[in-house]
C-alpha positions in Angstrom: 102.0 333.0 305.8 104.9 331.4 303.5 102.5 329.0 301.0 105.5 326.2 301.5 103.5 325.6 305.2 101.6 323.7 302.6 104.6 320.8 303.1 103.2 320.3 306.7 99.8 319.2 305.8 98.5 316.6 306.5 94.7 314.9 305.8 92.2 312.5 307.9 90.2 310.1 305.7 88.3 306.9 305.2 87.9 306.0 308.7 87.0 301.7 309.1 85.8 300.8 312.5 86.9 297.6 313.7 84.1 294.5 314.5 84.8 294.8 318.5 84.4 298.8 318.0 87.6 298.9 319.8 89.8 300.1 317.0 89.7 302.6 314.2 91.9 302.5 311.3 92.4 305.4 309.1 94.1 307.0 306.1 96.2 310.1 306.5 97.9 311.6 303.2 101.1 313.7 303.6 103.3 315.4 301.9 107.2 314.6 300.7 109.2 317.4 300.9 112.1 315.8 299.1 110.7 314.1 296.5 107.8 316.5 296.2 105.0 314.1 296.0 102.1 313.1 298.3 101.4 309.8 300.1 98.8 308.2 301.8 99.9 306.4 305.1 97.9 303.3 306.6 97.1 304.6 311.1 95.2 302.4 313.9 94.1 304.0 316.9 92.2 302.8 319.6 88.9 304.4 319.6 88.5 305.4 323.8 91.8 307.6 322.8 94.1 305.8 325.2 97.0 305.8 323.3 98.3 307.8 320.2 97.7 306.7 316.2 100.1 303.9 315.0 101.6 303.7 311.8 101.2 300.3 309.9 102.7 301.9 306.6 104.9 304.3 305.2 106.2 305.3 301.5 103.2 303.6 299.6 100.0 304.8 299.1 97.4 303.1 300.9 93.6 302.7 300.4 90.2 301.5 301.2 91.1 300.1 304.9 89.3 297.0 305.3 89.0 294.4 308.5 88.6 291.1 308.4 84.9 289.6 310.1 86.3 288.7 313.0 88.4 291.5 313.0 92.0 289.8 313.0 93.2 291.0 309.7 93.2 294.3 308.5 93.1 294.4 304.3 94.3 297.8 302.5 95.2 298.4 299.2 98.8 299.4 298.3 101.0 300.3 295.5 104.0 298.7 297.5 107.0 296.9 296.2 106.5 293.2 295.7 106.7 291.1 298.5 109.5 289.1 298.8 107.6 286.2 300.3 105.5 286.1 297.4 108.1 286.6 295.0 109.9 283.8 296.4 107.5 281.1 296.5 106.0 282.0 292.8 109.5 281.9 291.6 109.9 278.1 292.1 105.9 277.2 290.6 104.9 277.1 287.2 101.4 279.2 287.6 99.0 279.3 285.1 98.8 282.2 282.9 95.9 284.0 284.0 92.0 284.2 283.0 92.5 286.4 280.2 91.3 284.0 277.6 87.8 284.0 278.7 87.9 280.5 280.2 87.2 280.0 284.6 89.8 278.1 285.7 91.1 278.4 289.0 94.9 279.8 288.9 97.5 281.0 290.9 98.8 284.2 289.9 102.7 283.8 288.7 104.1 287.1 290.6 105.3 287.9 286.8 103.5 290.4 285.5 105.7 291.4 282.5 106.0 295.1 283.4 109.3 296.6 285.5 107.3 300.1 285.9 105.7 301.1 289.1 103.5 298.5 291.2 100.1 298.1 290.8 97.4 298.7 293.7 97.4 295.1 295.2 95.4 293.8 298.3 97.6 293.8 301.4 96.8 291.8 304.5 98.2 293.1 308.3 97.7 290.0 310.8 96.7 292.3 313.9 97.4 289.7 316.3 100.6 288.6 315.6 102.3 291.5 313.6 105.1 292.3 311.3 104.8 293.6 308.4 101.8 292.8 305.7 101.0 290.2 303.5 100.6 290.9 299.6 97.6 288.5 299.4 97.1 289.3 294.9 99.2 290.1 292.5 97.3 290.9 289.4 98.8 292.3 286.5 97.1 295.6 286.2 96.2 296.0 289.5 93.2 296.0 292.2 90.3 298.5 292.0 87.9 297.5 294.5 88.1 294.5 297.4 85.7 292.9 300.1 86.4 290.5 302.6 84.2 287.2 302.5 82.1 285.8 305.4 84.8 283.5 307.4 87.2 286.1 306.7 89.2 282.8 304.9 88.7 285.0 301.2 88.1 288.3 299.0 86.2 289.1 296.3 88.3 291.4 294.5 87.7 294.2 290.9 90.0 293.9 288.4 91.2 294.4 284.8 91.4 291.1 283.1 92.5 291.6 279.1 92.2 289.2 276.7 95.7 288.0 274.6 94.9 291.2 271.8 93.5 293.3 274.2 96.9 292.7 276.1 98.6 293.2 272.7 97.1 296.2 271.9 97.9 297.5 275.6 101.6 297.1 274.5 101.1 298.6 271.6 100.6 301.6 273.9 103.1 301.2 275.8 105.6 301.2 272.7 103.9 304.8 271.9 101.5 302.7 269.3 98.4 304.3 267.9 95.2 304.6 270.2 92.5 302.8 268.5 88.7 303.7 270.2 85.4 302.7 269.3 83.7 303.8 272.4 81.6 306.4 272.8 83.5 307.6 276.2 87.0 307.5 274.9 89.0 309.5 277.3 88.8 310.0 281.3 90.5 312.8 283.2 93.0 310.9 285.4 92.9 307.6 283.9 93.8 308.9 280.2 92.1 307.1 276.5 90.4 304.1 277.6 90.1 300.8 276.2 87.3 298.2 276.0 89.1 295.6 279.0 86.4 294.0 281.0 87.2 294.1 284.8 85.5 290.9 286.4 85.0 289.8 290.2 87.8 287.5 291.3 87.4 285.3 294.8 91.0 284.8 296.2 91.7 282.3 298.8 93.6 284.6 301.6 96.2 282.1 302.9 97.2 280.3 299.3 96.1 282.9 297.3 94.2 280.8 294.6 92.3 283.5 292.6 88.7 282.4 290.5 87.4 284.5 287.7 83.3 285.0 288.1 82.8 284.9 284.5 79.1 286.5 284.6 80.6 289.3 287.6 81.8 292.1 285.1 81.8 295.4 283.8 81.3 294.7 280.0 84.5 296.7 279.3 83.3 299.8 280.3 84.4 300.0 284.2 87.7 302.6 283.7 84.5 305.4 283.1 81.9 304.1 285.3 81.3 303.3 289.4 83.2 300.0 289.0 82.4 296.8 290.2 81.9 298.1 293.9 81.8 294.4 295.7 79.9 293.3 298.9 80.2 290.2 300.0 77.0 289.1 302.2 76.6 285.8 303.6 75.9 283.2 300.5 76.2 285.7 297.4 77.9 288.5 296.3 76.6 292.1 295.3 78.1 294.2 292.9 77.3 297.2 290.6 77.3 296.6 286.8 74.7 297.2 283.5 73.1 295.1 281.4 73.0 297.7 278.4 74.3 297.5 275.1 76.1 301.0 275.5 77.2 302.0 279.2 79.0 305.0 277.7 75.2 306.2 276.7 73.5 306.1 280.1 74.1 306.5 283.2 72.3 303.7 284.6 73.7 301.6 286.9 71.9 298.4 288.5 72.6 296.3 291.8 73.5 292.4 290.7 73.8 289.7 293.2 75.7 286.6 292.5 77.3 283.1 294.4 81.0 282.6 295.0 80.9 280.1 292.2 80.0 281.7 289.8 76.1 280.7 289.5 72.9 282.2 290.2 73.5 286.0 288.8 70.4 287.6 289.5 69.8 291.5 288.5 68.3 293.6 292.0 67.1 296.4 290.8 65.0 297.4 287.2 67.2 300.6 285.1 65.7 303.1 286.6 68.4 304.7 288.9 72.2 305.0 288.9 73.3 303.1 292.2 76.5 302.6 294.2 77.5 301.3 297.3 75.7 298.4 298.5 76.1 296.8 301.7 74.1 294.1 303.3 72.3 294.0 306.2 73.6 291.8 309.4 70.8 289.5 308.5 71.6 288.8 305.3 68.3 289.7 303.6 68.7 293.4 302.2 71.0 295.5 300.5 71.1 299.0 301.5 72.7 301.3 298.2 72.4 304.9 296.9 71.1 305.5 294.0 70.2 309.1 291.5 68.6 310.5 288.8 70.0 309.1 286.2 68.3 311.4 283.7 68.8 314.5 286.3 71.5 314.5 288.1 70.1 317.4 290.1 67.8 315.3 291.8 69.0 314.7 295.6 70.7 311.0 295.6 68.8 308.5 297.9 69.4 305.8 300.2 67.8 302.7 299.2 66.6 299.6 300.4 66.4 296.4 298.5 64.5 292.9 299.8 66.0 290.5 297.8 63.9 287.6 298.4 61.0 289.7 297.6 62.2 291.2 294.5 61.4 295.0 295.7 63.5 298.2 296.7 62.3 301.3 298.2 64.1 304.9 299.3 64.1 306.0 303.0 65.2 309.1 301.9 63.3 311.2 299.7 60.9 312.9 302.3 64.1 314.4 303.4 64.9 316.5 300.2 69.0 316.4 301.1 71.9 315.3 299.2 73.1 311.5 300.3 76.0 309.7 299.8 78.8 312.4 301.0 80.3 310.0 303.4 79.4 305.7 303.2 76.2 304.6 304.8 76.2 301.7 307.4 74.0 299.3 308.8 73.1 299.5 312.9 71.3 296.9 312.8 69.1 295.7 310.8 66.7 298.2 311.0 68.3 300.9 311.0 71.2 302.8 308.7 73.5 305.6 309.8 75.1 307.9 307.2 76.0 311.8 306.5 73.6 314.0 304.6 74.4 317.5 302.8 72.0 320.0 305.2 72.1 323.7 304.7 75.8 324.2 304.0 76.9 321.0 306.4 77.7 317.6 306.7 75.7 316.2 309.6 74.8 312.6 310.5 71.1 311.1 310.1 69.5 307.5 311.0 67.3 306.0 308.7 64.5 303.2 309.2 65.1 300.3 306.7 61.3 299.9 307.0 59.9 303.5 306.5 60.8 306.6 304.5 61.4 308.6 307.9 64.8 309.9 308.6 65.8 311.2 312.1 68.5 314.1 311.9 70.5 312.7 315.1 73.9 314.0 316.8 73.0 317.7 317.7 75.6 318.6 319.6 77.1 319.1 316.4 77.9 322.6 315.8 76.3 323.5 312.5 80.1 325.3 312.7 81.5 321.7 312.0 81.1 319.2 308.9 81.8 315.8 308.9 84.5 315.2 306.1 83.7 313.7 302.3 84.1 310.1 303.5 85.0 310.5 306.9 82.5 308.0 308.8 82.2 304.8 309.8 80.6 302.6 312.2 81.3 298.9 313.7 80.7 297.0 316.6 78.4 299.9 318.6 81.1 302.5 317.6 80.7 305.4 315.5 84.2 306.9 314.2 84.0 310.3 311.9 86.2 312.8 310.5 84.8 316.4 311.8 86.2 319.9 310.4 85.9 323.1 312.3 87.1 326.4 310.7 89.7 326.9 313.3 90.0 323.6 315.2 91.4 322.0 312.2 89.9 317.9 310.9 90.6 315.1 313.1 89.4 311.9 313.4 87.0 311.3 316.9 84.9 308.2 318.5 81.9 307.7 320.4 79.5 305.0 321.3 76.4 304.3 318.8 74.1 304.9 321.9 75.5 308.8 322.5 73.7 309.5 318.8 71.0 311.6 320.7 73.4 312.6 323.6 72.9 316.2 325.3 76.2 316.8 325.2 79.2 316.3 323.2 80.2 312.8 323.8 83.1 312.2 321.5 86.7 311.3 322.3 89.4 313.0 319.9 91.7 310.4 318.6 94.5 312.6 316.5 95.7 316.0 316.2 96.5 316.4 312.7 98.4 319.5 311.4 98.8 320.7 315.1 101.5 322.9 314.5 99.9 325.0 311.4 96.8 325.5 314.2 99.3 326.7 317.0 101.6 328.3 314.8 99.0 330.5 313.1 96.3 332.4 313.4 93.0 330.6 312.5 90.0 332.7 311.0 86.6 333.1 312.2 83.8 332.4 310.7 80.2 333.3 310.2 77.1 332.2 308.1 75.0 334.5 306.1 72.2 335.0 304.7 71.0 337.6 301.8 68.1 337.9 299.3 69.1 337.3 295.6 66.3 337.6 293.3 64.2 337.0 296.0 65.8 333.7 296.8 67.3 333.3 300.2 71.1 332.0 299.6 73.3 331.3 302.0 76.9 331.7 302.6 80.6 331.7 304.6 82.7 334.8 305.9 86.6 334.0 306.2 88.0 336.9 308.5 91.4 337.4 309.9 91.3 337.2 314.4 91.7 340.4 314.2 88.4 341.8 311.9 85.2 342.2 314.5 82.2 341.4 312.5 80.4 343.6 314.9 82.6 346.4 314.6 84.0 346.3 311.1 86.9 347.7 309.5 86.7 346.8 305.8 89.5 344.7 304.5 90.0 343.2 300.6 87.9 340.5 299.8 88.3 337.3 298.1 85.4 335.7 296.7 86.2 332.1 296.1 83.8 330.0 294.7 83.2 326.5 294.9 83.7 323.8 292.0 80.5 320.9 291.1 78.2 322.7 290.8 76.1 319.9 292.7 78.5 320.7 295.7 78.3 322.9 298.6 80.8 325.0 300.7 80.9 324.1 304.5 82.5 326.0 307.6 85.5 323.5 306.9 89.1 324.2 308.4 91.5 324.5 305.0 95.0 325.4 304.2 93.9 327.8 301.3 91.1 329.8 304.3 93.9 330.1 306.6 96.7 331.3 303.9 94.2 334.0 302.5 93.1 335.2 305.9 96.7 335.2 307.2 97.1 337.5 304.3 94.3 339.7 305.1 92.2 338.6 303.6 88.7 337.9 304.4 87.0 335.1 302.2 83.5 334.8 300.5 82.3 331.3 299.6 78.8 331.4 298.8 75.9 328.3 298.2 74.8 329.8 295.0 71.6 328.3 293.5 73.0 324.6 291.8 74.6 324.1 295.0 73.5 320.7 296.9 72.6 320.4 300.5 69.4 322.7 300.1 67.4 320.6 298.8 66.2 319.5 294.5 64.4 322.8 293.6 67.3 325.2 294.9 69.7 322.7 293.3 68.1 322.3 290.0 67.2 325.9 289.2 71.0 325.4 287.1 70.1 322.6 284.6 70.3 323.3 281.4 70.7 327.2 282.5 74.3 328.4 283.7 75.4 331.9 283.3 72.5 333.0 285.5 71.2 332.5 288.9 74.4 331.5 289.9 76.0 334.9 288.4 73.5 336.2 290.3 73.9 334.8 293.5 77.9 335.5 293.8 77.0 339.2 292.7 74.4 339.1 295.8 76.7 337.8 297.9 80.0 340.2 297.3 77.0 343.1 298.1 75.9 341.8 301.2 79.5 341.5 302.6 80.3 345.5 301.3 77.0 346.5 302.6 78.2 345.1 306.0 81.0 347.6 306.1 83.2 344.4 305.8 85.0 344.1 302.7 86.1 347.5 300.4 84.5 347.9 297.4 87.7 348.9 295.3 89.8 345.5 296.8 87.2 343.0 295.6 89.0 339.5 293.9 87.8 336.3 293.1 88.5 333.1 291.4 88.0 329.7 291.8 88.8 326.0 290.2 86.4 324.0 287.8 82.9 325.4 288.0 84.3 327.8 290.2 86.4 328.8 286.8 83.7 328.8 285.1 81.3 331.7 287.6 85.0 333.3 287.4 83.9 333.4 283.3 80.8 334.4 283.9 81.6 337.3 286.3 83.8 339.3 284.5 82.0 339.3 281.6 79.2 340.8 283.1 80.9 343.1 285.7 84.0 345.1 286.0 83.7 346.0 289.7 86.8 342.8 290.6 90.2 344.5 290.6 92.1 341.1 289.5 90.5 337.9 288.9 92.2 333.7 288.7 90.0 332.0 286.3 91.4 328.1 287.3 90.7 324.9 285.1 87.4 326.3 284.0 85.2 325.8 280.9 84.2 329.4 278.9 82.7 327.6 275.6 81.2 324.4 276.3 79.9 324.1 272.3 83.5 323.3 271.6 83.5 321.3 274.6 81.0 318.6 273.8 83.4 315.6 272.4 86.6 317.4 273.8 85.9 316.7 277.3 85.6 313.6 279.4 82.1 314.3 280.5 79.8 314.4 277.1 76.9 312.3 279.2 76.5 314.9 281.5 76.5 317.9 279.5 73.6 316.2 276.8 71.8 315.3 280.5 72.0 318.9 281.4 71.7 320.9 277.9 70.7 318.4 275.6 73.5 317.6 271.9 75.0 321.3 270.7 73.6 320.1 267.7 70.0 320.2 268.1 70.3 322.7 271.0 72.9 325.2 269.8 71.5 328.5 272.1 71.5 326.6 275.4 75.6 325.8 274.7 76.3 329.4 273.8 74.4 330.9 276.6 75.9 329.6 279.2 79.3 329.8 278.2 81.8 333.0 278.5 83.4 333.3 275.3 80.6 334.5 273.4 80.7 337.9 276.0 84.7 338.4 276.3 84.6 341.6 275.1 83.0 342.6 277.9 86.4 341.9 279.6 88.2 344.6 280.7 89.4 342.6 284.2 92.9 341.8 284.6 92.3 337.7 284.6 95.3 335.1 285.4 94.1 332.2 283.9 95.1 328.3 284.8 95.2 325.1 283.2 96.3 321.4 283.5 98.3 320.1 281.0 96.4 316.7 281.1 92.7 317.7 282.8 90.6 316.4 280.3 87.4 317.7 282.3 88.2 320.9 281.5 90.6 320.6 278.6 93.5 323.0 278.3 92.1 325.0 275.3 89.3 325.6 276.6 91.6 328.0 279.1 94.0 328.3 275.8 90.6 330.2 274.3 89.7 332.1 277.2 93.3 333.5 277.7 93.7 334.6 273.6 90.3 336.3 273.6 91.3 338.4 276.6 95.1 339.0 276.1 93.9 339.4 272.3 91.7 342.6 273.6 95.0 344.6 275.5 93.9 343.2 278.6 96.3 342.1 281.3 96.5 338.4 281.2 98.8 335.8 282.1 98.0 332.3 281.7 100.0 329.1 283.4 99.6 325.7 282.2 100.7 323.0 285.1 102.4 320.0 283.0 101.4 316.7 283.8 98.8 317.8 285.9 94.7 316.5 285.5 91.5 318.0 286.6 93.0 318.8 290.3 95.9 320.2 291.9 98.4 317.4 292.8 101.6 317.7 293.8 102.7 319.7 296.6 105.3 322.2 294.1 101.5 322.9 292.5 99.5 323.7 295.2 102.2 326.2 296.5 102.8 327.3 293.1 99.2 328.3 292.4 98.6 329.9 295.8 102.1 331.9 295.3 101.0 333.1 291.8 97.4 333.7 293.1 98.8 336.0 295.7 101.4 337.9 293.6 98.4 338.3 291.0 96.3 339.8 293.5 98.9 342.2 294.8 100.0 343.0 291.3 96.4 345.1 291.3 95.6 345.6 294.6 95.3 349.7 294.6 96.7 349.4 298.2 99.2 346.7 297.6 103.3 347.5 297.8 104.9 349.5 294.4 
């Protein structure tokens, strides 16, 4: 399979189910041949499936879908080209400057922000009934982060950056390749870059004249850029948003639920410090706010769906007797006493119904095939429709419908609403799939078989296995259709991704068996795992290769250091000595939440990272690197790549400039797959000379 298929991809996401349940619109991010870049396109469809997906934009990326109340407007945000209309008619006004110097008047943005690079995310406003092309409804000078449409639909509460006259100074300075001046604690974020101390406040803006009122006392104390933002909902009389109250953000990861009026008065804090909480919504009555909240001293604890009774000053879970990981796709209100969401169960993405009254979930929707996940994201739920993004290992990820009251259906009621990436499906072969189980350390763990069409499980012929394991590690592999699956097993392949112990969706004691103790169970596990699938008959024991991105890097580490049974290994964006780490990275709360400061707990750094064992290596290791990731900062692989190369073993090592944490451009993801491949082949015993 030539890796430049990778062109043709094209993703379902963040579904947003009109208020008549009659519509569905939806994100879909493709890819640019030309200019080599990604976008993320702005689709309506209706949801009975009677006509095709519609294309409201093109060329900009779009975001967090949004409709109006009365479901007439559909908001988005965009990084679009100014709108001519608005340009226009801020042209001939004065406008007032802005509320950067702290006071609340009301203003009218200017349209002149002082800056001729790109756009910033702005809201954008399609009028559904009428047409033509959308409305740029703000125009702030650093852009949008987070929106909500108001009651009567006639305004937004919107997130956003809001320097003051030195911070703004000081931003220039930057811009003029000044000196970066921190006194944070959290001074960098992969993707986002050194961070500054600019508050982001809640702004109301009037949709058809676009006034726009700071809420002085809705903000983010200048620490937003590396928390969960401001995360808006706007109920009927007050607005909820998620901020802290303590005097270092970048020193906890607590996160409370605030409630305050569209005028600015009666701030009121919901819940007391004791949870890290995102996403609240409010119930159709107005009354509760249902939110997710975690551990915010364990972070291996299963996340919760929460309840909050404002007028009574109390909040409660509905979620814990359950033991599963929350908060993988949005949770929505019913009614308003019940919630529907998807939960992380066993190695899938399924949906479950909660009681807003009781802790006592109800897994629903079993016609779906534990062979199908729901996408990160991919649900949502209006006007007695329920719209979700499902995955199958060879039926590709598509976007269907069905009706609220088909959640306990017999049969499979959903109607299909796009066929994504049809051609890569005809064109190629997909792979099967199959779940298994195996004993490691006598722990049941659990994991998915990649095969070509052509391998039968029941009569095997053994073919060269790739074990590729999964980043987090509080994530979890599903039986999920993927470019990188089909490639591999196109190649002949078969793939290995197991739920090794720290994985979620098995509930907090499998999960947790990792804090404070990498470069163990998991090493186990994976070892486990590559036995059971050679003990099958299925994969040969002299083609074995593995390699995987972030903590999947990491395993990568730990495996060859302790074995030498891999013919080739791809070590990508990992972390191999995470005592030089603390202070390098953009994640120094998480590492002293997990293994304490390397300063008063020196053993637990060096034990679970890599570099203290490379001369153990004797694996010929490709290693990979972003030139930007500052989660796993380049010299951390810049280490890992000396130490081996330093020993006479085979090593290459690629750094991707201007790249982060993930893969981004298309040119990348082919590249890496190409050199993944070639590597491979390079020491595949039965590969070409």
């Amino acid at each position: 399979m030539d890796p430049t298929e990778y062109y043709d991809l094209t993703i379902i996401s963040l579904p947003a189910v009109s208020p008549d349940g009659e519509r569905v619109a939806f994100l879909a991010t493709e890819c640019d041949r030309d200019n080599d870049d990604r976008h993320t396109s702005l689709f309506v469809v209706p949801t009975v499936g009677s006509d095709g997906p519609y294309r409201l934009s093109r060329a900009s990326d779009a975001g967090n879908p949004q409709w109006s109340p009365a479901g007439r407007y559909l908001a988005f945000t965009a990084t679009r080209d100014e709108d001519t209309e608005f340009a226009v008619k801020s042209a001939g006004t004065d406008g007032n400057e802005g509320a950067g110097d702290g006071n609340d008047e009301t203003d009218v943005d200017d349209g002149d922000d002082g800056n001729d690079d790109e756009p910033e995310s702005q809201v954008w406003i399609f009028d559904m009934k009428r047409g033509g092309d959308a409305r740029q409804v703000t125009d702030r000078d650093h852009g949008v982060n987070d929106f909500d449409w108001g009651p009567d639909g006639d305004r937004i509460v919107v997130s956003a950056r809001d320097p003051t006259e030195n911070e703004e100074k000081y931003l220039d300075q930057l811009e003029d390749s000044g000196p970066i001046e921190i006194e944070r604690l959290q001074h960098k974020q992969d993707g986002h870059g050194w961070l500054d101390e600019v508050t982001s406040y809640l702004f109301v803006v009037d949709v058809e004249s676009r006034e726009t009122t700071r809420i002085d006392d809705a903000n983010d104390h200048g620490y937003g850029d590396s928390g969960p933002g401001l995360q808006p909902a706007w109920g009927h009389d007050c607005i909820a948003f998620v901020s802290t109250d303590s005097s270092d953000p970048d020193d906890t990861a607590v996160r409370d639920i605030f409630t305050i009026r569209p005028d600015g008065t009666g701030r009121r804090k919901v819940t007391d410090s004791d949870l890290s909480v995102g996403g609240p919504k409010w119930g159709p009555s107005n009354e509760r706010i249902a939110f997710s909240g975690r551990d915010p001293v364990n972070f291996y604890v299963p996340s919760q769906l929460y309840i909050a009774d404002v007028d009574a000053d109390d909040y409660w879970s509905v979620s814990e007797s359950l033991d599963r990981t929350f908060g993988f796709t949005d949770h929505f209100w019913l009614d308003d006493g019940n919630l529907l969401t998807g939960i992380g169960d066993g190695g899938w993405t399924r949906l479950c119904r909660f009681d807003a009254e009781d802790d006592d979930p109800d897994r629903t929707f079993d016609t779906q095939s534990n062979y199908e996940t729901i996408s990160s994201g991919g649900l949502s739920t209006d006007g007695g429709t329920v719209a979700a993004v499902f995955s199958g290992h060879d039926r590709g990820r598509d976007l269907y419908a069905f009706d609220v009251t088909d959640l306990d259906a017999e049969s499979d009621p959903r109607t299909r609403l796009t066929e994504s990436n049809r051609r890569l499906l005809t064109e190629y072969d997909q792979p099967g799939c199959q779940r298994l189980t195996f004993e490691s350390d006598d722990v049941e763990v659990e994991a998915f078989a990649y095969y070509p069409p052509d391998f039968n499980p029941d009569d095997p012929d053994t073919r060269p296995l790739l074990l590729n394991i999964h980043g987090g590690p509080r994530f979890y592999d599903t039986p999920n259709w993927g470019f990188d699956e089909t490639f591999w097993t196109n190649e002949g392949y078969m793939v290995l991704e197991v739920n090794y112990r720290g994985s979620t969706s098995y509930g907090q004691s499998f999960c947790e068996e990792l804090r404070g103790a990498w470069n163990g169970q998991e090493v186990a596990d994976l070892q486990a795992g590559v036995d059971a699938v050679v003990e099958r008959g299925w994969a040969d024991p002299d083609r074995l290769f593995c390699t995987g991105l972030s903590q999947g890097g990491v395993n990568t580490g730990y495996l060859i250091t302790t074995t030498n049974r891999f013919t080739a290994a791809a070590a990508e964006h990992g972390l191999y000595d995470l005592y030089s780490l603390f202070g390098t990275g953009d994640n120094q709360l998480y590492y002293e939440i997990g293994f304490g400061v390397p300063w008063e707990n020196e053993d637990a750094y060096r034990a679970s990272s890599s570099i203290p064992d490379i001369g153990n290596v004797e694996t010929p290791t490709l290693v990979t690197a972003g030139e930007q990731d500052w989660r796993a900062p380049t010299s951390q692989s810049e280490q890992f790549y000396v130490s081996i190369r330093k020993q006479g073993v085979d090593s290459k090592l690629i750094v991707y400039q201007n790249e982060h944490h993930n893969i981004g451009d298309p040119n990348r993801a082919i590249h890496r797959l190409t050199e993944l491949c070639d590597w491979f082949a390079e020491y595949d015993p039965e590969g070409d000379d």
